[in-house]
BAMI-285177 format. One record per residue (C-alpha): residue in three letters; x, y, z. Coordinates in steps of 0.02 Angstrom, whole numbers, plus 32768, in hexadecimal, padded with zeros to 4 digits. Example, Ala and Ser with C-alpha at 12.3 -4.5 7.8 and 13.67 -1.06 7.14 Angstrom:
REM BAMI-285177
ALA82677F1F8186
SER82AC7FCB8165
***
This chain:
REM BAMI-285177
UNK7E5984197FAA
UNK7E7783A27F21
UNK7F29839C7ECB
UNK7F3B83877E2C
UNK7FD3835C7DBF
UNK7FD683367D0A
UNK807482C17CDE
UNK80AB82C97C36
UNK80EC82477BBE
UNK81AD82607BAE
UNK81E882BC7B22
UNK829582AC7AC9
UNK82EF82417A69
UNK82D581897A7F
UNK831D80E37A2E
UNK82D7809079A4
UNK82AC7FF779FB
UNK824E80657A7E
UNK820380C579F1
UNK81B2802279C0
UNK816E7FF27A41
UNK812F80887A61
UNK80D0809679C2
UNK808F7FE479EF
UNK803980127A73
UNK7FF580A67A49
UNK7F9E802A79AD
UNK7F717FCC7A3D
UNK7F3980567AA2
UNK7EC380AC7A0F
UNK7E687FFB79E1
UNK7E237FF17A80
UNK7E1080AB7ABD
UNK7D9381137A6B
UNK7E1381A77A66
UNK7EBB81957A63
UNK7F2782227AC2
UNK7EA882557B25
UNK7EEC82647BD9
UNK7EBF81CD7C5A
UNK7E9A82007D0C
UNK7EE381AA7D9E
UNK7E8781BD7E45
UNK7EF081A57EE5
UNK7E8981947F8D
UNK7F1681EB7FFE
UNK7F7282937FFA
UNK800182D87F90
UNK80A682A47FE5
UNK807581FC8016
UNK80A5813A7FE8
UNK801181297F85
UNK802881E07F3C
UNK80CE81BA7F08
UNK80C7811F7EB3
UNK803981437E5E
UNK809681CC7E0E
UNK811D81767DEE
UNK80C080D27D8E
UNK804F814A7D42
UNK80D481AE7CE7
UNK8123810B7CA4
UNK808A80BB7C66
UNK806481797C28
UNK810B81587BC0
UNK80EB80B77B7D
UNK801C80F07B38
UNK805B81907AFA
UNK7FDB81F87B6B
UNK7FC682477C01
UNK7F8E820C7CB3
UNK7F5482847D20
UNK7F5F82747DDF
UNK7ECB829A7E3C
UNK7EF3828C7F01
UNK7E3282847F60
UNK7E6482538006
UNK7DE8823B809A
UNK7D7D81C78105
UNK7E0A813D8102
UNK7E2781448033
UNK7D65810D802E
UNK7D4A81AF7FBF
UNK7DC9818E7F53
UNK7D9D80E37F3A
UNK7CE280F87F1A
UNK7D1981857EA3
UNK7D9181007E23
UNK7D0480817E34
UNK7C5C80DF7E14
UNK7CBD812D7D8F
UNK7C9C81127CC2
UNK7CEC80727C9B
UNK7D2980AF7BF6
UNK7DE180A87C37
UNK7E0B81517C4A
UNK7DFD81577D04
UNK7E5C80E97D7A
UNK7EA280CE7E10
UNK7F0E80967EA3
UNK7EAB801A7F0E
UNK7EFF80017FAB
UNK7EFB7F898041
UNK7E887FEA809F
UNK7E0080118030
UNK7DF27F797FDF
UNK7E107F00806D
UNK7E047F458123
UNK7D967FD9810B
UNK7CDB7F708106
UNK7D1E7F2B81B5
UNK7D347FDA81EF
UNK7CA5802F81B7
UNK7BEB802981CB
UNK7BC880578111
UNK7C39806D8094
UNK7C1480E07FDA
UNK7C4B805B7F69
UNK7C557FA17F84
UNK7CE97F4E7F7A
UNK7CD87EC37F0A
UNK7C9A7F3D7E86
UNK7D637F7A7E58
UNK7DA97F3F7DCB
UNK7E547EFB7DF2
UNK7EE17F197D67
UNK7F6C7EF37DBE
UNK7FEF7EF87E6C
UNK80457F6F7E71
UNK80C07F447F17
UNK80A97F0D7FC6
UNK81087F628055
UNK81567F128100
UNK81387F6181A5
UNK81C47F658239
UNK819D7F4382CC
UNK82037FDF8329
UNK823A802783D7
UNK82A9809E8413
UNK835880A08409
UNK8375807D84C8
UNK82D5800584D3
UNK83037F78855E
UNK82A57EF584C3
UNK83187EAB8463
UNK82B87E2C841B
UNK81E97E1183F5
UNK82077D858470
UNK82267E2784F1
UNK818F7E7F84BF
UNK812A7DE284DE
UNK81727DAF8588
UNK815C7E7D85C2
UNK80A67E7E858C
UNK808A7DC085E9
UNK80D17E0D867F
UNK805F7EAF866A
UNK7FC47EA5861B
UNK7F7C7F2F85C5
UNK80257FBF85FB
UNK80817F9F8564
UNK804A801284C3
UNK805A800D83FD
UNK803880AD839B
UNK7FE980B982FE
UNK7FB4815F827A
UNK7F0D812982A7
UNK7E83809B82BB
UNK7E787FFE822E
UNK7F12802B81D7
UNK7FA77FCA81C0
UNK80088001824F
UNK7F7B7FDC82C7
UNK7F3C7F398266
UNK7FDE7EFD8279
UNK7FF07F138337
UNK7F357EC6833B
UNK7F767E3082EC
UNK801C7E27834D
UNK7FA47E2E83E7
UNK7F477D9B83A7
UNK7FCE7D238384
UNK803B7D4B842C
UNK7F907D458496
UNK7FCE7DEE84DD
UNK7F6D7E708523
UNK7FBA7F2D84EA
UNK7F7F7FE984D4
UNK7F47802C8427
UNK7F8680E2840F
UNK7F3E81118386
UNK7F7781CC8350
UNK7F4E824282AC
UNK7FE082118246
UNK807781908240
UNK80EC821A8250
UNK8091825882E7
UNK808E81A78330
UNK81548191831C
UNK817082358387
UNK812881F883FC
UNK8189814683F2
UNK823E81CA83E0
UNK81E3821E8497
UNK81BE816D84FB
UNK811181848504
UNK80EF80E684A6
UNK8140803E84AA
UNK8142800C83FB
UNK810080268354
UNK80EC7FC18299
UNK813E80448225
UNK813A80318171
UNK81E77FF5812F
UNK81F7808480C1
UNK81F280EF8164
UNK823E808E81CE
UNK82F280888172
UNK830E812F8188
UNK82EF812A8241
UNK837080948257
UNK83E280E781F2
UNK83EB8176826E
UNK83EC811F82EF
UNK83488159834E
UNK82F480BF8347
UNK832380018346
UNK82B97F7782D6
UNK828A7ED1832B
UNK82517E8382A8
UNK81E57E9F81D8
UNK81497E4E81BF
UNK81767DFB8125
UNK81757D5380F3
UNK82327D4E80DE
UNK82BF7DCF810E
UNK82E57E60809F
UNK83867E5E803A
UNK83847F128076
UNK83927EED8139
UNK83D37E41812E
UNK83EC7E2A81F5
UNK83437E60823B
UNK82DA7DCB823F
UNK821D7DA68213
UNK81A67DA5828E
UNK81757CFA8263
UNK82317CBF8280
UNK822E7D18832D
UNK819D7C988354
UNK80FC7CF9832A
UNK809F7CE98279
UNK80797DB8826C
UNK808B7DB7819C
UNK80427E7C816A
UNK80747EB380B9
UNK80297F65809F
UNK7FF57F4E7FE6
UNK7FB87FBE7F51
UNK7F877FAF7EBA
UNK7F3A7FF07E10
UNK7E6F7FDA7DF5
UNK7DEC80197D83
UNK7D4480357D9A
UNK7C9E7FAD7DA9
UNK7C867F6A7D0F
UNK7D157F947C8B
UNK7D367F297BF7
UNK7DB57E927BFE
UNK7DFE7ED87B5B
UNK7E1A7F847BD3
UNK7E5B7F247C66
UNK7EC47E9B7C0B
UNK7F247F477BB4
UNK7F307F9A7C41
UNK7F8B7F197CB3
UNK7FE67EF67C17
UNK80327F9F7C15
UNK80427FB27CBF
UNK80A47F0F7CDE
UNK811C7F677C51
UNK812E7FFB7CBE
UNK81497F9F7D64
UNK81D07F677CFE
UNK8236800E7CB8
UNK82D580287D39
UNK829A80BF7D82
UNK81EF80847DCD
UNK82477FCA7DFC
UNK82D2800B7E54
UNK828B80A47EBC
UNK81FA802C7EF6
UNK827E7F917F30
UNK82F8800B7F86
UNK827B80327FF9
UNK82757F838022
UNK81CA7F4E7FCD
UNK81967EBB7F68
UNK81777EE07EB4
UNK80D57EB27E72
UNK80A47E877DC6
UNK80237DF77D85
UNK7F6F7DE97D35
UNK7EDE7E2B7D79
UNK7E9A7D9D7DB1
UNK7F3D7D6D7E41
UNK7F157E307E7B
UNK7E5B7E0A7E81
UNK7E9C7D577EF6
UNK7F007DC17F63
UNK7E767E4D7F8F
UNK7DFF7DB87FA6
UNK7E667D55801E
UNK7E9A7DED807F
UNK7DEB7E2980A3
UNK7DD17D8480E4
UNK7E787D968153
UNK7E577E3A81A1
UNK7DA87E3081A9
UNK7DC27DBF8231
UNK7E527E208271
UNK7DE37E978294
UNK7D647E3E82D3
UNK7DD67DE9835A
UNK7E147E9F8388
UNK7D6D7ECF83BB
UNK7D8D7F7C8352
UNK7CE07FD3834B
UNK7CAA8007829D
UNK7C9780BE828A
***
């Protein structure tokens, strides 16, 4: 079933300056929207509870703030996020529907599937929202120490050593796919129903290794159960300062798990331009910039057209990825 959640604007007293600026944008907001106040929908491609879920609600009720409307949350999960996705884009371009457009949808799924409800290139990008690390993780009482380990266990034993994943072409498995690649190692893909699933299994032994999202991952380390190796990122986090990049360890794996807001096929630059405008502005407000960085992501931001670069050359990236993998489309 489809949850729904209507975030409000904030009520209560507020400071002149913000009162401003509010009132400026609202201005803005009814010269270019055919009725101002009327609520904006927000279509997320996963479940309530997730990444996606979450930070959509939590951008959503900031930019909600700063246009003096609502933003509703529509969660229409399934088949990867391809119905999400084809929902924001075959939607009216009038601006009152929108989206997050995620990795997956927008830059793995084409490689993955044999047809696809909406095409790709037809999104409208607004803007980045963040992109997310992955840790490469074992067990507390692992024997690897080091990737170097990994690699010289899976040389010595082709095809025995195992990676889990919550399931084929996402992030967790693309990014033991690429790792694969670049060490010219030979391992098992367990793919399972869910990450959580997958890391039980990693707690129980029955898999080597896994790519866990950084948000995820933290907690883990924290208590102890499971030991990083090394983040995917192009440089260390400020948050785990010691654990190094894969790249550093000798092998180029760079996987940022990325989201961000689009609008549907062909909306109006005057639309888009206020959009990514506002949602810059709400990237911005404390709340939303320090929940996403203390889980260790990057912060996004920009014009439409460096989101519109990135989704192009990661198609490109993980098309091949997947190509090189040999992973059958479904």
């Amino acid at each position: 079933m489809k949850r729904r959640q209507l975030i409000q604007a904030a009520g209560g007293a507020i400071a002149a300056p913000a009162i401003a600026t509010l009132s400026a944008l609202s201005f803005a907001q009814a010269a270019v929207y055919p009725t101002p106040g009327k609520p904006i929908t927000w279509i997320v491609g996963y479940g309530a509870g997730g990444n996606a879920d979450s930070r959509s609600r939590q951008v959503a009720k900031a930019m909600g703030q700063i246009l003096g409307t609502s933003i509703i949350i529509d969660n229409k999960p399934g088949a990867g996020a391809n119905i999400g996705t084809a929902a924001i884009i075959k939607a009216n371009p009038d601006g009152y529907t929108i989206g997050m457009g995620n990795f997956a949808p927008l830059s793995v799924n084409q490689s993955l599937f044999k047809t696809l409800p909406y095409s790709p290139t037809d999104a409208t990008p607004i803007m980045l929202i963040e992109k997310g690390p992955l840790i490469l993780m074992v067990k507390e009482n692992s024997p690897y120490k080091t990737v170097k380990d990994i690699v010289a266990a899976a040389q010595a034993a082709p095809g025995k050593l195992s990676y889990a994943s919550g399931g084929i072409g996402g992030s967790h498995h693309l990014s033991g796919a690429l790792f694969e690649s670049v060490a010219k190692i030979d391992m098992i893909h367990a793919p399972y129903k869910s990450g959580s699933a997958a890391a039980t299994d990693l707690l129980g032994g029955q898999v080597q290794m896994m790519f866990v999202q950084m948000y995820e991952a933290m907690p883990m380390m924290e208590a102890g159960k499971l030991r990083g190796i090394a983040i995917t990122s192009a440089k260390r986090s400020p948050l785990l300062p010691k654990l190094p990049t894969m790249s550093e360890s000798g092998y180029a794996v760079e996987v940022l798990n990325w989201q961000g807001l689009i609008g549907p096929k062909g909306m109006s630059p005057a639309l888009v331009k206020q959009l990514n405008e506002v949602a810059n502005k709400a990237l911005q407000t404390p709340e939303v910039k320090a929940k996403l960085l203390s889980q260790g992501n990057e912060l996004g931001g920009g014009t439409p057209e460096q989101f519109a670069a990135l989704i192009k050359t990661e198609t490109v990236k993980w098309t091949k990825v997947v190509k090189d993998a040999k992973i059958d489309p479904e």
